[in-house]
C-alpha positions in Angstrom: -9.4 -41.8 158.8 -8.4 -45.6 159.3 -7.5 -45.5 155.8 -5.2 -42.1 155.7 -3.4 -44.0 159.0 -3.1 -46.9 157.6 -1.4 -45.2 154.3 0.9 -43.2 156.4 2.5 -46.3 158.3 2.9 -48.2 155.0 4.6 -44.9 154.1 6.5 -45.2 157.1 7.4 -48.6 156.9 8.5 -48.4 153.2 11.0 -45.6 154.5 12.3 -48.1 156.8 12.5 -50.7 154.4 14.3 -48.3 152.1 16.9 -47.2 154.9 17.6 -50.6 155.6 18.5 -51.8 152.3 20.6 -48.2 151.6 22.9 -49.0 155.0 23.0 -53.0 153.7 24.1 -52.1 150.1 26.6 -49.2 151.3 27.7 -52.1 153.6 27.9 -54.5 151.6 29.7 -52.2 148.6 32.5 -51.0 151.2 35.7 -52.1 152.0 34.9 -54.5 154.7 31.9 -55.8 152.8 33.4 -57.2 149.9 36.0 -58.8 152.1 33.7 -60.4 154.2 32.5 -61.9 150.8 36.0 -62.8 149.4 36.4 -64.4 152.9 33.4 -66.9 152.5 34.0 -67.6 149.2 37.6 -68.6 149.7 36.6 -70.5 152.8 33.9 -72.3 150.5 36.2 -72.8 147.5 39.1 -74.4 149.4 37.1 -76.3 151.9 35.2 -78.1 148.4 38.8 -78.3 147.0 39.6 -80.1 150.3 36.8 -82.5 149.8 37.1 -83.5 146.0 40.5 -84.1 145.9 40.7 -85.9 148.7 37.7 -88.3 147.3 37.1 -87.7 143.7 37.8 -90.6 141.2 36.5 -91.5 137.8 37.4 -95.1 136.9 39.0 -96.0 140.1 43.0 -95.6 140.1 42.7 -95.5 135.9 44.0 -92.4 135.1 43.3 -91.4 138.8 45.8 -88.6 138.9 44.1 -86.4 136.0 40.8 -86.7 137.2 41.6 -85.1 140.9 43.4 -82.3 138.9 40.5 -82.6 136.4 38.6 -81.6 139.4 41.3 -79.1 141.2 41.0 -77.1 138.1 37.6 -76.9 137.7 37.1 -76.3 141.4 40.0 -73.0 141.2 38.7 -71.9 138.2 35.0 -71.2 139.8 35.9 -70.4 143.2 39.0 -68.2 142.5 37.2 -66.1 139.0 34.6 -64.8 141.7 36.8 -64.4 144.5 38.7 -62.1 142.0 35.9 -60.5 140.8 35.4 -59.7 144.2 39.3 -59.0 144.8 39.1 -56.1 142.1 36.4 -54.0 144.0 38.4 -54.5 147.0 41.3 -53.2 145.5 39.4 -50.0 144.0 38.9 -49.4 147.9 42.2 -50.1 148.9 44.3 -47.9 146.6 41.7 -45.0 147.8 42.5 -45.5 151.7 46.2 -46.4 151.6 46.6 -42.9 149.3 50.1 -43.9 147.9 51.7 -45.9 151.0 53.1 -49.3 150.2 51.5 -52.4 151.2 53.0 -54.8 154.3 55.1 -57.5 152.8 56.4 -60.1 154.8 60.1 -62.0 153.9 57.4 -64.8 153.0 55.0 -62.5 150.7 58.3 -61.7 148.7 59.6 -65.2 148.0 56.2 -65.8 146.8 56.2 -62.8 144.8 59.4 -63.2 143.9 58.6 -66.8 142.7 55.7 -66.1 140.2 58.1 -63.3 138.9 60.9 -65.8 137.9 58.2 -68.7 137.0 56.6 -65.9 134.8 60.0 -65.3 133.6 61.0 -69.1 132.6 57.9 -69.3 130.3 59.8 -67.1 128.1 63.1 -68.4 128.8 62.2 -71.9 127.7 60.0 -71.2 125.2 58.1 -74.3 125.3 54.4 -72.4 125.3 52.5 -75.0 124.3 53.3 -77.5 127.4 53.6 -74.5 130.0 50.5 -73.3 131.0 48.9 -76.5 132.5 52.4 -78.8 132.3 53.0 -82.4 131.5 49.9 -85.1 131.1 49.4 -86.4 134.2 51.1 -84.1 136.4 49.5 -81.2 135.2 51.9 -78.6 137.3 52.4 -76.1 134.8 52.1 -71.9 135.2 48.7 -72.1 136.0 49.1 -74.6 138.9 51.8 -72.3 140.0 49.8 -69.4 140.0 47.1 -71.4 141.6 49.4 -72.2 144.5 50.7 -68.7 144.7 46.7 -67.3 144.4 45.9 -69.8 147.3 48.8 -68.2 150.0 47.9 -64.4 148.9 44.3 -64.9 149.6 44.6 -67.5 152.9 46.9 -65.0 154.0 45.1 -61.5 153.6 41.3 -62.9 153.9 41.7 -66.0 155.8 39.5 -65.4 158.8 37.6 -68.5 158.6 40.7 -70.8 158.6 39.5 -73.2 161.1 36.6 -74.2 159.2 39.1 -75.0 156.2 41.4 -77.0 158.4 38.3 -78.8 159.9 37.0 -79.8 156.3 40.6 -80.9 155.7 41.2 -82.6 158.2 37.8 -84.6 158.4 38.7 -85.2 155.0 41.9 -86.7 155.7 41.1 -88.9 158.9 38.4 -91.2 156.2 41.2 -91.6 154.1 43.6 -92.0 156.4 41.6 -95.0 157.6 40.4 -96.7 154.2 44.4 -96.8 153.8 44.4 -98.7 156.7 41.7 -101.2 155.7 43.4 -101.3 152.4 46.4 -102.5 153.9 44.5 -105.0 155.3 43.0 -106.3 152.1 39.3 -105.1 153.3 38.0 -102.8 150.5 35.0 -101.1 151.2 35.1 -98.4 148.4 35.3 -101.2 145.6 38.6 -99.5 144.2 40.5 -102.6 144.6 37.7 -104.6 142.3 39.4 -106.8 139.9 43.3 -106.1 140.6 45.6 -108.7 141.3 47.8 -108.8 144.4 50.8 -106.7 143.0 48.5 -103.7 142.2 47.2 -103.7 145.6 50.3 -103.2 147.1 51.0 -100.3 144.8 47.9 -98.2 145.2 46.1 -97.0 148.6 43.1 -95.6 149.5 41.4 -92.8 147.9 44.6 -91.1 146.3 46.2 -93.6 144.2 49.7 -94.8 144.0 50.8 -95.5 147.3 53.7 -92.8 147.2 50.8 -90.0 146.1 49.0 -91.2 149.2 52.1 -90.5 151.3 52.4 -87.3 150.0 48.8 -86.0 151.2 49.6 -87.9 154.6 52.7 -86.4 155.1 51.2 -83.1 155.1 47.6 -83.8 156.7 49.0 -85.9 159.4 50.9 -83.2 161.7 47.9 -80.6 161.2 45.7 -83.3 163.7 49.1 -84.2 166.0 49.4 -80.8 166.9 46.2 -80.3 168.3 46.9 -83.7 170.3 50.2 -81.7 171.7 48.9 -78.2 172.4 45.0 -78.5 172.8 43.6 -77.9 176.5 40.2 -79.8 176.3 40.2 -83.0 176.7 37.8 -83.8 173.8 40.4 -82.3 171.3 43.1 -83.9 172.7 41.2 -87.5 172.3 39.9 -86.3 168.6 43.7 -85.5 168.0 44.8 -88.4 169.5 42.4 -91.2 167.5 43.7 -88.6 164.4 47.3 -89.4 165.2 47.2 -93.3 165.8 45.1 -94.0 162.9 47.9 -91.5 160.8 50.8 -93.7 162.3 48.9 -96.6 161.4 48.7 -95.8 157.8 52.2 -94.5 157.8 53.9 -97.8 158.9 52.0 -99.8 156.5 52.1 -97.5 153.1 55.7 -98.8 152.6 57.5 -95.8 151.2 60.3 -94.8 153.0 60.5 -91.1 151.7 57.4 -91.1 154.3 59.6 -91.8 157.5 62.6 -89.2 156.5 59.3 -86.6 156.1 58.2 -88.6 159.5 61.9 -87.4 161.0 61.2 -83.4 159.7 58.0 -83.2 161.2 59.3 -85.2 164.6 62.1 -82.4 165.2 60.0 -79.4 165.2 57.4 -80.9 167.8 60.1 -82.0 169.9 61.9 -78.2 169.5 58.9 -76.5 170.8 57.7 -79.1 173.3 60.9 -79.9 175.3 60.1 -76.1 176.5 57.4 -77.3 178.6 57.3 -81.0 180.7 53.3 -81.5 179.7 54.5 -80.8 176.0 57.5 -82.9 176.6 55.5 -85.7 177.9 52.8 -85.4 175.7 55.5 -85.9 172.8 56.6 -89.1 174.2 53.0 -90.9 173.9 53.0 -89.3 170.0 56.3 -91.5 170.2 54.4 -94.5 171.6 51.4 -93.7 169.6 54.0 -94.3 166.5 55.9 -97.9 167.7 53.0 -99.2 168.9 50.8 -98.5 165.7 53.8 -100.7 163.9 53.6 -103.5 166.4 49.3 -103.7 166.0 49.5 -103.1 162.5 52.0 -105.8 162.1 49.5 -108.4 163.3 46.3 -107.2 161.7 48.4 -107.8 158.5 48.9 -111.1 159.5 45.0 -112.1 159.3 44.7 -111.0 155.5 48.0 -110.9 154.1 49.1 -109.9 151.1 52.2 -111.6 149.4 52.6 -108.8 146.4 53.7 -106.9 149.2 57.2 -106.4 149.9 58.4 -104.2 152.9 60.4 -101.6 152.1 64.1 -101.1 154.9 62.3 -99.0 157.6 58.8 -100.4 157.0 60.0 -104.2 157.6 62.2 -102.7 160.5 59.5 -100.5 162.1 56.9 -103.8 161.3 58.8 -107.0 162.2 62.3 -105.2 163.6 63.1 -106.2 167.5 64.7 -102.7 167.9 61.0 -101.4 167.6 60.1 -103.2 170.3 63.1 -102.2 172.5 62.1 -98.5 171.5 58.5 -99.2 172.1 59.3 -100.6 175.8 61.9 -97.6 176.4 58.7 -95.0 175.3 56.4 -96.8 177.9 59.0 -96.8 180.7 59.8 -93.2 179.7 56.2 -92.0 179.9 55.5 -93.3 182.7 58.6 -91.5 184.2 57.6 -87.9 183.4 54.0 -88.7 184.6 55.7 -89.6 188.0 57.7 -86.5 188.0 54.6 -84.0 186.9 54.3 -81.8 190.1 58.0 -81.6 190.3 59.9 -78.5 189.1 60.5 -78.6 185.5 64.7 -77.7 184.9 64.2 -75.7 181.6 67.7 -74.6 181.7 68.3 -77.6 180.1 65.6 -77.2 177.0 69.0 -75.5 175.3 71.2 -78.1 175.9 68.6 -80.7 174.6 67.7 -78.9 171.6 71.1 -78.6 170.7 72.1 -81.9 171.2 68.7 -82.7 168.8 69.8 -80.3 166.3 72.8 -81.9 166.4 72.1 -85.6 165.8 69.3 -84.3 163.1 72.2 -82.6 160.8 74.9 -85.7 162.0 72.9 -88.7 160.9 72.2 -87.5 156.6 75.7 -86.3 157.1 76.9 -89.0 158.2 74.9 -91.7 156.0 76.1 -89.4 153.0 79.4 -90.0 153.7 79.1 -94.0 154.2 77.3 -93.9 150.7 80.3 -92.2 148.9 83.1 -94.2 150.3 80.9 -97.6 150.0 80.4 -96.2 146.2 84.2 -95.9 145.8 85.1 -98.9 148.2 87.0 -96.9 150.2 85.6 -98.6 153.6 87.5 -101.9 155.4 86.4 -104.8 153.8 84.5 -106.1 157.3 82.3 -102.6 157.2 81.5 -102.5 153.6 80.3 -106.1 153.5 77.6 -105.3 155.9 76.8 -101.7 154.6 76.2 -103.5 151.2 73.6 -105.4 153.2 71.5 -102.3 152.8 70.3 -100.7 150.0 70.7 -97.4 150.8 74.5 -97.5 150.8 75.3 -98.9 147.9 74.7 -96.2 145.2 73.8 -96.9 141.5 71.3 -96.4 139.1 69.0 -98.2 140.7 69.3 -96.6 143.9 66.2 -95.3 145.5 64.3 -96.9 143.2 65.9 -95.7 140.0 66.7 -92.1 141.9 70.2 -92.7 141.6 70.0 -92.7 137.5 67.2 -90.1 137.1 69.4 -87.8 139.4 72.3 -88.1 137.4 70.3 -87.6 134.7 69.4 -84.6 135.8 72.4 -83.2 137.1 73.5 -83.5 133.7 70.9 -81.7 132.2 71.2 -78.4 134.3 75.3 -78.6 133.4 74.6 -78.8 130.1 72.2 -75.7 129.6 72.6 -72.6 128.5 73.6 -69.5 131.1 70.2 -68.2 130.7 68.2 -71.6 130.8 70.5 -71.9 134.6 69.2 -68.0 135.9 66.0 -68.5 134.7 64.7 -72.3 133.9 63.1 -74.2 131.0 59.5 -73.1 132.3 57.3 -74.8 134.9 56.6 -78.7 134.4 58.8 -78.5 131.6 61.6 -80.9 132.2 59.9 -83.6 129.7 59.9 -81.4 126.7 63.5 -80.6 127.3 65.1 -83.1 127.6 62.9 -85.2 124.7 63.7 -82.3 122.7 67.9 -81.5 123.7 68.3 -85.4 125.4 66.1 -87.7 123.8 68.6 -90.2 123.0 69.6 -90.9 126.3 66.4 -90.6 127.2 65.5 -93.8 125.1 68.5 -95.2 126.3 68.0 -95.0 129.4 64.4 -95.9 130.3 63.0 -96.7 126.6 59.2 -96.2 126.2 58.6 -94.5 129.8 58.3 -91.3 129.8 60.3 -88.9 132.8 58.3 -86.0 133.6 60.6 -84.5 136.8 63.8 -85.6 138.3 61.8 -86.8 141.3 63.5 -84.1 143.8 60.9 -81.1 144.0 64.1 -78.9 144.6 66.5 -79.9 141.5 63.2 -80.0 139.4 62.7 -76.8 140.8 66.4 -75.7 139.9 66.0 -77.0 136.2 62.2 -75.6 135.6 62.6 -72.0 136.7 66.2 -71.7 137.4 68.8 -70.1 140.2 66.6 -67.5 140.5 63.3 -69.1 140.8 64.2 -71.9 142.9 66.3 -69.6 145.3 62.8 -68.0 146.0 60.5 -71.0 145.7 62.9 -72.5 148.6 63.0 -69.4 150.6 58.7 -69.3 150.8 59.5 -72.3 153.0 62.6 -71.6 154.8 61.0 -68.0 156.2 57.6 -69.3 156.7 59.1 -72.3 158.9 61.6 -69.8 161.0 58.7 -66.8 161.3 56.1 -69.6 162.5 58.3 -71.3 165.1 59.7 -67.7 166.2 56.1 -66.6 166.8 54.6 -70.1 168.2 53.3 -68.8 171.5 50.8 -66.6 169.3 49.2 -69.2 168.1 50.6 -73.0 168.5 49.0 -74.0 165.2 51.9 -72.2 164.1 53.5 -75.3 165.3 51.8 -77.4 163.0 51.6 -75.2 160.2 55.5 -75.2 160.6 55.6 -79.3 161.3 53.6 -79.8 157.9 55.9 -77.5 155.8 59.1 -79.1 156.5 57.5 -83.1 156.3 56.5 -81.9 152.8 59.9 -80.5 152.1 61.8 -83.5 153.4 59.3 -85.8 151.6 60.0 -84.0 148.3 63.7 -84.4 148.3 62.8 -87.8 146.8 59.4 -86.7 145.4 57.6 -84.1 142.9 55.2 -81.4 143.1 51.4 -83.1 142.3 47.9 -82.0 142.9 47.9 -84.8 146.4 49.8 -82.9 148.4 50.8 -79.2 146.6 48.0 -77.1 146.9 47.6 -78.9 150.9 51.4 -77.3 152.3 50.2 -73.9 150.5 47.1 -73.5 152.4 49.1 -74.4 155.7 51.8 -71.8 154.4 48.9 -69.1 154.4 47.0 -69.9 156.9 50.5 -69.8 159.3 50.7 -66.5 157.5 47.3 -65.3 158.0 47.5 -65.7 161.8 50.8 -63.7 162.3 48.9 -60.9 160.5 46.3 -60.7 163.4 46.8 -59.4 166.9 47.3 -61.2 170.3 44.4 -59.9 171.6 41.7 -60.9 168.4 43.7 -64.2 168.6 42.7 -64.7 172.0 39.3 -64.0 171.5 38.5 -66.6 168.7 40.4 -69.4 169.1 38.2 -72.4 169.9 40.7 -74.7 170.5 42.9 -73.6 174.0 46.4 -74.0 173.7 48.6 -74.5 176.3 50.0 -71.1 177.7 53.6 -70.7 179.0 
């Protein structure tokens, strides 16, 4: 009798058993299965990408920039094959629910579309196959890059659900290097990269990315991600994690001594202050970012002093934000401010005049390039009273030549050149991604020589013109509008989600540090995971929003 119970429970319980593993594999074979495991894996596969790149390094800085793409690469090519794998069952399920309706594109989904189309296109309009794919030796932004960056967007932006533990990895990623940058500057070394180089290399490479522009590149776009949660977050332990984020940022910002840095600095400066002038917390929050900044230039300044470095020579803004008086003035003038608007806090807060001040911000933003333009072309064509051009000439940036911008001012010639002289189709449709060094070593490699010899130019060190020459009008039109729309949509929609803010913040520093910089694996793959995961969160509702944020904003 025991026996005949006891085989009818096991009976029982293997029915059970069987039930349970029919409702998990149905589960896990539907729709919302498989993207719960495309989820996870892209979380997983950027989060590592977030990691080695940010750390890995063979031989030090030798040949530093191919071994993080080395391990970009590998890193895409294992995470992104089974993610779609995956992607391919999910589609199967898709096309069988929508039944023949289109899919929901945003302006932003489109430019990227619209992008790979035309980058697709250029392989065939330059014909260079054998460089395209993965692009010059030690830039490596070729097709696939392309695609990978494109690939990175789609999925943040369709399965991105567990963006805040990518941001988390990234930024935790960041704030270590970020600080070793610091120590760097400070000739303390405690990763051993700066083990048998003399003084002038030190000043030239920083931290765990290499040369010191490459770091700024990564900073550029990692350092607004943490400020924003300093500006918008309610608890008080995110605003101090923010705020140690932000300092130790500025700290390595005044002290990696490229100026492309501080006009990416201004970019990301102007859409904090457009959103937090709304609000007097915001607004006075944004002056201690302000303080945060000139004060990180005064104590750096002095720490330098202990182990100096004499390779090192300051760049304009870096020696003025450093050892300039006007930094102190404007570091006295944030204090005395701050401590104004901390006075008036439980006073009424006039937002009828957010307008005004946002115009007048917009104003001086657009006035000041304008205006230094200008000074450049009549100082260039001494055009300016002899009084005024003697002390423009004082500063480098107004007297334009070849060796302007360190050698911009001959490689942008160069390269204006180059896209006059092409063919009609070469202009609507490019030479190819990373292709600019085959083309002009094949059609200009006598000037070439002549102009820089043995050293080889890869880009015309403007992401946008290199843009304009690699995949023509028609690919740089929409490579230029994925970050124009994602920038307005984000701002509009802020109040959803004020990451937003800093998704928005870290797309235009990277567009304003690439006017005098490239596409590279630093900082590339970094703005396109902000772009999708800004997209990815105006895709969801209010409501699921306010449910699963951890961090609190600060609600109008």
């Amino acid at each position: 009798m025991t026996k005949a119970l006891d085989k009818g429970y096991d009976h029982t319980m293997r029915n059970q058993v069987r039930k349970i593993q029919k409702i998990t594999t149905s589960r896990f074979f539907s729709k919302s299965g498989i993207a719960s495991g495309m989820a996870y894996v892209l979380a997983v596969t950027l989060s590592v990408m977030c990691v080695v790149v940010a750390f890995y390094a063979e031989d030090g800085y030798n040949q530093i920039g191919n071994a993080k793409f080395a391990v970009y690469r590998v890193t895409m090519l294992a995470g992104f094959s089974l993610f779609l794998l995956l992607g391919a069952a999910y589609l199967f399920f898709f096309l069988q629910e929508k039944q023949g309706r289109a899919m929901r594109l945003s302006v932003t989904d489109s430019c990227v579309l619209a992008y790979l189309l035309f980058s697709t296109i250029s392989i065939v309009s330059g014909g260079f196959y054998e460089d395209v794919w993965w692009g010059s030796f030690g830039w490596n932004m070729g097709w696939m890059s392309q695609f990978s960056f494109v690939l990175i967007y789609l999925a943040l932006s369709r399965f991105g659900i567990y963006y805040r533990a990518v941001l988390a990895v990234f930024c935790g990623s960041a704030f270590p290097v970020f600080l070793i940058a610091v120590l760097h500057r400070m000739l303390i070394d405690p990763i051993g990269f700066y083990e048998g180089l003399q003084g002038y290399q030190m000043a030239q490479f920083l931290s765990t990315m290499g040369q010191a522009t490459w770091y700024a590149s990564f900073l550029v776009v990692a350092l607004p991600v943490g400020m924003a949660v300093f500006l918008f977050a309610g608890r008080t332990l995110w605003r101090v994690l923010g705020g140690v984020y932000t300092a130790v940022g500025f700290a390595s910002l005044v002290t990696q001594n490229s100026d492309s840095a501080y006009f990416a600095m201004a970019g990301f400066m102007i859409v904090f202050f457009w959103v937090c002038v709304e609000r007097r917390e915001t607004l006075n929050r944004f002056v201690e970012v302000c303080t945060l900044f000139f004060a990180a230039g005064k104590v750096m300044h002095f720490l330098m002093k202990i182990h100096p470095n004499p390779d090192l020579k300051y760049d304009f803004i870096t020696a003025l934000v450093l050892e300039g008086m006007s930094t102190w003035i404007l570091l006295g003038a944030c204090l005395l401010l701050s401590l104004f608007l901390y006075g008036r806090r439980n006073r009424p807060y006039a937002a009828v005049r957010v307008l005004w001040i946002r115009r007048t911000a917009v104003i001086a933003a657009v006035a000041v390039p304008v205006l230094m333009a200008g000074l450049i072309v009549l100082q260039s064509r001494d055009l300016l009273p002899k009084g005024s051009g003697e002390a423009l000439s004082a500063v480098s940036y107004f007297n334009w030549g070849s060796e302007w911008g360190n050698g911009r001012g001959r490689i942008w010639s160069f390269s204006v050149r180059v896209f006059a002289k092409e063919s009609l189709g070469h202009k609507l449709f490019g030479l190819g991604p990373d292709c600019f060094r085959s083309y002009t070593a094949a059609v200009h490699g006598e000037e070439v020589a002549l102009l820089w010899g043995d050293k080889v130019l890869t880009n015309a060190h403007n992401e946008w013109l290199t843009t304009l020459i690699n995949t023509g009008i028609f690919g740089a039109a929409a490579y230029l509008g994925i970050f124009v729309s994602a920038v307005g949509r984000f701002l509009k929609a802020r109040q959803q989600d004020y990451f937003l803010v800093g998704a928005a913040a870290s797309t235009v520093s990277y567009m304003a540090y690439n006017f005098f910089c490239y596409q590279q694996v630093c900082c590339t793959p970094f703005v396109f995971i902000m772009l999708g995961i800004g997209e990815y969160i105006l895709r969801q509702s209010v409501f699921v929003f306010r449910e699963s944020f951890t961090i609190p904003d600060i609600v109008p």
